[in-house]
C-alpha positions as CSV (number, residue, x, y, z in Angstrom):
1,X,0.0,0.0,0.0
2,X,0.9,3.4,-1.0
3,X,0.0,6.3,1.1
4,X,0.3,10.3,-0.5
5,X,-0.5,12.6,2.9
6,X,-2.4,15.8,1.6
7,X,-2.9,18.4,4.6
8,X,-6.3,20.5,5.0
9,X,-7.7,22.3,7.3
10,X,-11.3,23.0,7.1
11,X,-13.6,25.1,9.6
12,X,-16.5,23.7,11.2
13,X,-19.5,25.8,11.9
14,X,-20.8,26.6,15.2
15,X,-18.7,25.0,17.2
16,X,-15.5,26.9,17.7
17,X,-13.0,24.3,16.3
18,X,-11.1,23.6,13.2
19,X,-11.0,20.4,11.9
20,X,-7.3,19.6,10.4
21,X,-7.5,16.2,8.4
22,X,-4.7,14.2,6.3
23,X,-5.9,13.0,2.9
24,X,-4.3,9.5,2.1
25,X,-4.0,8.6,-1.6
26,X,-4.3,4.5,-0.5
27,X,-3.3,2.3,-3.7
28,X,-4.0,-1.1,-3.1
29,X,-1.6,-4.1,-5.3
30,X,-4.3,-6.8,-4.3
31,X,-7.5,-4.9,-5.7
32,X,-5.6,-2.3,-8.2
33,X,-7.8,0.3,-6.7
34,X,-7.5,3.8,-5.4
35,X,-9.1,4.9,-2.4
36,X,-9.1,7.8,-0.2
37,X,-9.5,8.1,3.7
38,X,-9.2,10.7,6.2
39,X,-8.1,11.4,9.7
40,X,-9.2,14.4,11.7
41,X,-8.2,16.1,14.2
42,X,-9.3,18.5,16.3
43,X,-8.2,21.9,17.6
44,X,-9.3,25.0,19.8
45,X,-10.3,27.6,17.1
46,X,-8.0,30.8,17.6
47,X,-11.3,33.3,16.8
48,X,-12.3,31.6,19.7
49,X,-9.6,32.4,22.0
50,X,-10.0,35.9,20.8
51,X,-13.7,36.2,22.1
52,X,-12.8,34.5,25.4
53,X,-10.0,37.7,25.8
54,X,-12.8,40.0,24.5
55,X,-14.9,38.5,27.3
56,X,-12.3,39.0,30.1
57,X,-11.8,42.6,29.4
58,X,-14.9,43.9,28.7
59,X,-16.0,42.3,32.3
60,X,-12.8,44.3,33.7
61,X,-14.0,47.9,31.7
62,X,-17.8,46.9,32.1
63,X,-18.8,47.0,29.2
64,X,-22.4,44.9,29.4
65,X,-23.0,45.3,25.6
66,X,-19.3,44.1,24.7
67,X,-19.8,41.1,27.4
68,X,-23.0,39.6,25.6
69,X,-22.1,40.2,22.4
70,X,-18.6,37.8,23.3
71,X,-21.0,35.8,24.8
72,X,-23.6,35.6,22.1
73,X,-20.4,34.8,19.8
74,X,-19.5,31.8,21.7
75,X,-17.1,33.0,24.3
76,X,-16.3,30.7,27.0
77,X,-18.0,32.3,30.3
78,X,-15.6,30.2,32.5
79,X,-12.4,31.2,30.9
80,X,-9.6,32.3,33.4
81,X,-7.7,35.4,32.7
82,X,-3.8,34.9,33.2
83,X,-4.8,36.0,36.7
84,X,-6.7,32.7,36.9
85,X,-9.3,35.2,37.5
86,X,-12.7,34.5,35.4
87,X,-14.7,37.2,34.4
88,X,-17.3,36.6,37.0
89,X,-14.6,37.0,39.3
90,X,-13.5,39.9,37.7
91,X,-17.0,41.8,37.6
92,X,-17.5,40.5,41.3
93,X,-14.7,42.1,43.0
94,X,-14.8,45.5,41.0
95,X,-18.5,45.8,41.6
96,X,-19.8,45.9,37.8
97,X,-23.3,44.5,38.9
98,X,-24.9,44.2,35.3
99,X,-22.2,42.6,34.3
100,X,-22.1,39.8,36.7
101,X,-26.0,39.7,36.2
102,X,-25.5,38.5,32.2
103,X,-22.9,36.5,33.1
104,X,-24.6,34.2,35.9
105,X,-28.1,34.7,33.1
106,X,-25.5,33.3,30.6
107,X,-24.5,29.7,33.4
108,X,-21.1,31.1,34.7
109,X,-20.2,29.2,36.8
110,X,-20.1,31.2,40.4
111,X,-18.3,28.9,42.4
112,X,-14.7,28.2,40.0
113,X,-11.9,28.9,42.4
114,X,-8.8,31.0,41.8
115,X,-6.1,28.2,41.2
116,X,-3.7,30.8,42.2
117,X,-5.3,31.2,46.0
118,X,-8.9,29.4,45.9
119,X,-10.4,33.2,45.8
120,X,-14.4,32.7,44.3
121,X,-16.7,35.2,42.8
122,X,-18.4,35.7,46.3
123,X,-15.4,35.9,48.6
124,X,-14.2,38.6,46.0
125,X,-17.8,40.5,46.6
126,X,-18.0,40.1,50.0
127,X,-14.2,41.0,50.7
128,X,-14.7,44.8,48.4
129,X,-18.3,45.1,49.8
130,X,-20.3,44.7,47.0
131,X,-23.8,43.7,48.7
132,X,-26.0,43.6,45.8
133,X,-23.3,41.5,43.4
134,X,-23.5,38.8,47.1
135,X,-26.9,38.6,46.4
136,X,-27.0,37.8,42.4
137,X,-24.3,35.6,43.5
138,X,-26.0,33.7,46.2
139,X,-29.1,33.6,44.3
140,X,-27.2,32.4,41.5
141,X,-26.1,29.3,43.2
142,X,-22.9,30.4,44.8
143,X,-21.8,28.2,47.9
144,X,-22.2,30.5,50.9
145,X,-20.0,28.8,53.0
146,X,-17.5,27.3,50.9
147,X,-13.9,27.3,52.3
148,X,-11.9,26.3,49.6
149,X,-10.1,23.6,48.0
150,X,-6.8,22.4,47.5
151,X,-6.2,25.7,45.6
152,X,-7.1,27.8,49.2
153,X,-2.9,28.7,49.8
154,X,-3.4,31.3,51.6
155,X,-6.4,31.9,53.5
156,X,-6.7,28.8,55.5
157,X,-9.9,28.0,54.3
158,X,-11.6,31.2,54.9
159,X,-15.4,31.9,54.0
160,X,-16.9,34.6,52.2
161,X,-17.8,36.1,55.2
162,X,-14.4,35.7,57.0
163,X,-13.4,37.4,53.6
164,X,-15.9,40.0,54.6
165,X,-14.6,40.4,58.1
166,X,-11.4,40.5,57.5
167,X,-12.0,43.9,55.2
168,X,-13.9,45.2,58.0
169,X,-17.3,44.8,55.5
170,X,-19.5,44.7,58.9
171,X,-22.8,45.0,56.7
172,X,-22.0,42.3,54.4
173,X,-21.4,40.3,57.6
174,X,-24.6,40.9,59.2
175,X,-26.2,40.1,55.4
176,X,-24.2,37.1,54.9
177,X,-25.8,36.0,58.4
178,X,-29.2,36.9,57.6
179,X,-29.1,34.8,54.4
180,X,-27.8,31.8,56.3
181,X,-24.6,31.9,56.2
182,X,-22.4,30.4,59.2
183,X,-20.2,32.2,60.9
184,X,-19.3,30.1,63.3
185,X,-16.6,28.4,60.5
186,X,-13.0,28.1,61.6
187,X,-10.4,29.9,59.6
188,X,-7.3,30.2,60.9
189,X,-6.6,33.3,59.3
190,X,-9.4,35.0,60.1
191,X,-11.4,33.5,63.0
192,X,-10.2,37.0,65.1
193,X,-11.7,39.2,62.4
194,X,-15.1,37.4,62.3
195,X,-15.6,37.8,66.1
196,X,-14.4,41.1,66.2
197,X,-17.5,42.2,63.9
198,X,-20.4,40.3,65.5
C-alpha cells in the first residue's frame, strides 16, 4: 500500500474548532484500486480564544454590551484570565453589577476557584463590599460557606464572610448572616476578624 499525505484544514461551523485532516491517496496491489481516507483532528479555534480575551476585558472595563455580544459569539463564560481570574470574578470584586447579572443569566459558573489562591466570585464580593453583586451571586447558586479547595494557599480556608470580616465589610457580615450563612466556620486566618465584627 501506497500512502500520499495531503494536509487540509477545514472550519467547522458553530462550534468553535477547526478540523485539520490528512488525505491518504491509498493504492491497493491486491485490488488495483485507489481509495481515499481521512483522519481528523481536532483543535481550539483561535477566533475563539480571541472572544474568550474580549470576554475578560470587557468584564474588567464593564462593558455589558461588549460582554453579551462575546457571549452571544460563543465566548467561554468560564475562561480564566492569566490572573486565573474569570470574568465573573473579575466583575465581582470591581463591583460591575450588570455585568455579573449576564454572566450568571448566561450559566457562569459562580463557584470556580482562583487556582492561584482558591479566591471565588463571592469571597471577592464580600471582601470589596459589593452587597447587591452577594446577592445575584448567592441567588445564582454560589456556595455560601465554601472554604476552599486544594487551591485555598493562603487563606486557611476562609469563608466569604471571614473574607468580609477580614476587610472590615460589617454590613455584608450581618447580610451574609441573615441569608444563612455560618459564621461560626473556623479559619485560621481570620477567625479574630469574624468575632471582632459580631
Amino acid at each position: 500500500i501506497r500512502q500520499a499525505p495531503v494536509l487540509i484544514v477545514k472550519k467547522t461551523s458553530g462550534e468553535g474548532e477547526i478540523t485539520v485532516g490528512t488525505d491518504a491517496i491509498v493504492h491497493s496491489k491486491s485490488t488495483n484500486r485507489v481509495t481515499a481516507k481521512k483522519q481528523v483532528i481536532r483543535y481550539p479555534d483561535p477566533i475563539q480564544g480571541r472572544e474568550d480575551e474580549a470576554l475578560i476585558k470587557a468584564a474588567k472595563n464593564n462593558s455589558l454590551d461588549v460582554v453579551k455580544d462575546a457571549i452571544r459569539r460563543g465566548a467561554n463564560v468560564d475562561v480564566a484570565s492569566k490572573e486565573d481570574r474569570t470574568a465573573l470574578m473579575i466583575a465581582s470584586a470591581m463591583g460591575h453589577v450588570k455585568v455579573a447579572q449576564a454572566l450568571l443569566q448566561s450559566s457562569a459558573d459562580p463557584n470556580i476557584e482562583s487556582k492561584n489562591n482558591g479566591e471565588t466570585a463571592l469571597k471577592l464580593a464580600a471582601r470589596h463590599g459589593h452587597m447587591t453583586i452577594v446577592d445575584l451571586l448567592l441567588d445564582g447558586g454560589a456556595a455560601k460557606d465554601y472554604q476552599g479547595g486544594k487551591y485555598d494557599h493562603n487563606y486557611s480556608q476562609a469563608t466569604a464572610i471571614a473574607y468580609a470580616a477580614a476587610a472590615g465589610q460589617a454590613e455584608i457580615v450581618s447580610h451574609f448572616i441573615s441569608r444563612g450563612a455560618n459564621p461560626n466556620l473556623r479559619s485560621e486566618e481570620h477567625t479574630s476578624e469574624l468575632q471582632s465584627t459580631r
